[in-house]
C-alpha positions as CSV (number, residue, x, y, z in Angstrom):
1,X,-10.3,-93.4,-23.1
2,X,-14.0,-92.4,-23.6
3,X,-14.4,-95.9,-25.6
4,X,-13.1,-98.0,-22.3
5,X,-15.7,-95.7,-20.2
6,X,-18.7,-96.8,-22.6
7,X,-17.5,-100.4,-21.9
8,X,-17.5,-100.1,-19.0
9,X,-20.7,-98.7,-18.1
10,X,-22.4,-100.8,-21.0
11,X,-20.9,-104.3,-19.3
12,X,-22.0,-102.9,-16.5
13,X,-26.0,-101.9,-17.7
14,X,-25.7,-105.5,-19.2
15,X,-25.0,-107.3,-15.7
16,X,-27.4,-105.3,-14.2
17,X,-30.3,-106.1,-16.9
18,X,-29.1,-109.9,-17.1
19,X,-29.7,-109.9,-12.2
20,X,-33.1,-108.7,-13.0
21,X,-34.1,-110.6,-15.6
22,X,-33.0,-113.5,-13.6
23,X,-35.0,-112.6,-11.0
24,X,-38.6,-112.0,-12.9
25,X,-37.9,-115.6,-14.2
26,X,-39.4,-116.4,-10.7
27,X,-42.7,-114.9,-11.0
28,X,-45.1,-117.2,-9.8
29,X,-47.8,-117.8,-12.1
30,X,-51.4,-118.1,-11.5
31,X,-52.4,-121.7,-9.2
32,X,-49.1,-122.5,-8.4
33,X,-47.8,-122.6,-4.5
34,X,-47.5,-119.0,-2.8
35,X,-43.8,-119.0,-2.0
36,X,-43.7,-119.0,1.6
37,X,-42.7,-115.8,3.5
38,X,-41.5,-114.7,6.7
39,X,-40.9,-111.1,8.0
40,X,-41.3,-108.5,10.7
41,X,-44.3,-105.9,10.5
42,X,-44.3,-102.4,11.3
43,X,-44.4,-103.3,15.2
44,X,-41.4,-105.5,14.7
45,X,-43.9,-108.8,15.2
46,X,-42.7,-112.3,12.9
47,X,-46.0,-112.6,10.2
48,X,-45.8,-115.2,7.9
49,X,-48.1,-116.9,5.5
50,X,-49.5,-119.7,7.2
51,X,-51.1,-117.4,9.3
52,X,-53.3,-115.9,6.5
53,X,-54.4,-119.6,5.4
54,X,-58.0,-119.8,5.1
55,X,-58.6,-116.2,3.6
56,X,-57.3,-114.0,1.1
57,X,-54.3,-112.1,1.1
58,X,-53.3,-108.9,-1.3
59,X,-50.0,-109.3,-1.1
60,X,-48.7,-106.0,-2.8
61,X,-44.7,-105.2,-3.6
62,X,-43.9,-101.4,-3.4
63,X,-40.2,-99.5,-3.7
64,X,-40.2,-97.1,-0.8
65,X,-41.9,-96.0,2.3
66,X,-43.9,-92.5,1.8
67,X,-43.0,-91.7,-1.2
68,X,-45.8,-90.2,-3.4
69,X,-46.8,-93.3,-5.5
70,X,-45.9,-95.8,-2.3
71,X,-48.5,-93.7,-0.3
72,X,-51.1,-93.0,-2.7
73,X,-51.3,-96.8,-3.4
74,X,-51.2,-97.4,0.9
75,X,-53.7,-95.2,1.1
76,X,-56.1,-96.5,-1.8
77,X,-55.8,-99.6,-0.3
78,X,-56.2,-98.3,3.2
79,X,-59.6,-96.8,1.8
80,X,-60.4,-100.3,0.5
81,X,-60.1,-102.4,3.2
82,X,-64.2,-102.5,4.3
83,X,-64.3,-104.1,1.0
84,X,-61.7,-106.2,1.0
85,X,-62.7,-107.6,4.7
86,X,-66.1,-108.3,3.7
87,X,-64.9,-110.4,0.7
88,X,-62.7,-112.5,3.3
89,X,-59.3,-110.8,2.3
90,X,-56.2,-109.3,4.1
91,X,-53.6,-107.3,3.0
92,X,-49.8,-107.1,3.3
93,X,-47.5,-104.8,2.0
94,X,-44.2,-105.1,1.4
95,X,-40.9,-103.4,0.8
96,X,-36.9,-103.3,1.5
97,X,-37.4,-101.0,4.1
98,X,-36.9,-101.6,7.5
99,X,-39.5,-102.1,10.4
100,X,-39.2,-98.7,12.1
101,X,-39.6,-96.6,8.5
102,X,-43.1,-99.2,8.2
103,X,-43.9,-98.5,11.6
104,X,-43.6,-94.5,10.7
105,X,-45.1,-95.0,7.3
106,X,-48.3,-96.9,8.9
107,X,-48.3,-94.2,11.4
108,X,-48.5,-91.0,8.9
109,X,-51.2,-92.5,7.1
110,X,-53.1,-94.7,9.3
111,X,-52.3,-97.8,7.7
112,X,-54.4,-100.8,9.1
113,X,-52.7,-103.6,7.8
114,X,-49.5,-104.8,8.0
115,X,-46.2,-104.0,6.2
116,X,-43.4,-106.2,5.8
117,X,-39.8,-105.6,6.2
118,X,-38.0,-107.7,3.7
119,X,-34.7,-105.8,4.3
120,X,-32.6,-108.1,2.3
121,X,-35.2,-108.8,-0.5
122,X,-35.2,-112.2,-0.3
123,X,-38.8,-112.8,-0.5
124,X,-39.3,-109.8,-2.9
125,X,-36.8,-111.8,-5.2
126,X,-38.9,-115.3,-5.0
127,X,-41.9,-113.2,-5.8
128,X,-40.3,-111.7,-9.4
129,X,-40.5,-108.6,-7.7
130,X,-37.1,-107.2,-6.8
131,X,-35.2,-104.6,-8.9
132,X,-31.4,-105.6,-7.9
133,X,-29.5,-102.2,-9.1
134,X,-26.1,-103.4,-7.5
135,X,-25.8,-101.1,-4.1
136,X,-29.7,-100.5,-4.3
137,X,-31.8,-102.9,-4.0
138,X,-36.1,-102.0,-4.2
139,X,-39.2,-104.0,-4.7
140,X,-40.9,-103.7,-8.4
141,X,-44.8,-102.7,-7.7
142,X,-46.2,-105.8,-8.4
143,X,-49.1,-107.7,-6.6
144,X,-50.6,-110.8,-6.1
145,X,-53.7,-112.2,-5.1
146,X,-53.2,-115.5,-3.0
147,X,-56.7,-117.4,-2.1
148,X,-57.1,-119.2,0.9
149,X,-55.7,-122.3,0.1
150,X,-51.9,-120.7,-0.3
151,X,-52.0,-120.6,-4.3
152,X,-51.5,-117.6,-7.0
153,X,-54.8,-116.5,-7.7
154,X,-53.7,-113.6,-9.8
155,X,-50.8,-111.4,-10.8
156,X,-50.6,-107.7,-11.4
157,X,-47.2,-107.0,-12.7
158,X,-46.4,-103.1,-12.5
159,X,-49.4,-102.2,-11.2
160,X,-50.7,-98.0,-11.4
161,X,-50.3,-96.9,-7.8
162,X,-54.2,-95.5,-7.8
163,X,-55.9,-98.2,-9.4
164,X,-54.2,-101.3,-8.3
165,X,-56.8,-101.7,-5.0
166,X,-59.7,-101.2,-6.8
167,X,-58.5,-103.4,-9.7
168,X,-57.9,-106.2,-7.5
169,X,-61.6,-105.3,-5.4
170,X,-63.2,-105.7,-8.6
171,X,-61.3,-109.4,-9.4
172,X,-61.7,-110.9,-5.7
173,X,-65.7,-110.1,-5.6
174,X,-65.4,-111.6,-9.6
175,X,-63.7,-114.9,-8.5
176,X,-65.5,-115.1,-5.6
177,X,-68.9,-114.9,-6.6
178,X,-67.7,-117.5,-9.6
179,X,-66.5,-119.3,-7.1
180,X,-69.8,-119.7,-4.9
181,X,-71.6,-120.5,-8.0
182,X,-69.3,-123.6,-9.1
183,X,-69.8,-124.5,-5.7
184,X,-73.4,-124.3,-5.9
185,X,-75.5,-123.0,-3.4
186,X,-76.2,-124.7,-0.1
187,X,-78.8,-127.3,0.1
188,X,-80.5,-128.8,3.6
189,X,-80.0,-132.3,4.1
């Protein structure tokens, strides 16, 4: 009997590792297409990615609303955001959880940006970034960098909750300012 059991719950670790694997094959990788996206925010409005062309978006994956790492990183990047606006970036969070526990969430913290319900994980899953345990289902904490024109500009796959906004502060103003100067600077004709 105790043999069948350790079958069992070894065929069963073995499907569950083989669904996630699966699913980080589809991690985007740096330049290609942002997979498009679209989901209700805290207040229940449709936001999608076309609507952040022309700027750059954090797009960050998290598990759960207000628990302790889920907040602290909300809240770094909450702290971050005069930065982040001044280098021409938005931010996005998203999780499985619905649009009233965002709404909640964003509340309690005085969250200024928008969180994304993606209550069936669909577009957690096209990021690499969903953890499919069967029953549960929760976004990885991974996060991407998309620049304006809609393309991977970097990945940060499981990120550390307190440094993932500065980390990616410090690599926007880094891309940007090497991006001004292969541009050159401005000349009068």
């Amino acid at each position: 009997m105790i043999w069948f059991l350790v079958a069992v719950v070894l065929t069963v670790a073995l499907l569950v590792w083989r669904a996630n694997a699966t699913i980080s094959r589809n991690l985007p990788r740096v330049d290609d297409p942002a997979p498009a996206f679209a989901l209700p925010d805290q207040n229940g409005d449709p936001r999608t990615l076309d609507e952040f062309r022309g700027k750059w978006l954090v797009l960050y994956f998290y598990p759960r609303d207000d628990t302790p790492g889920c907040t602290e990183q909300a809240m770094r990047f909450r702290n971050a955001m005069r930065e982040l606006e001044a280098l021409g970036a938005s931010v996005c969070g998203v999780s499985v959880d619905d649009s009233a526990s965002h709404a909640a969430f964003a509340r309690k913290y005085n969250l200024p940006f928008a969180l994304l319900a993606d209550r069936d994980g669909a577009v957690a899953k096209r990021y690499g970034s969903l953890r499919n345990f069967g029953v549960v289902r929760i976004a990885k904490r991974n996060t991407f960098l998309l620049d304006p024109d809609g393309r991977i500009a970097k990945v940060y796959l499981g990120v550390n909750a307190g440094r993932n906004a500065q980390e990616v502060g410090e690599d926007l103003k880094a891309i940007t300012i090497t991006r001004s100067e292969a541009h050159g600077p401005a000349t009068e004709r």
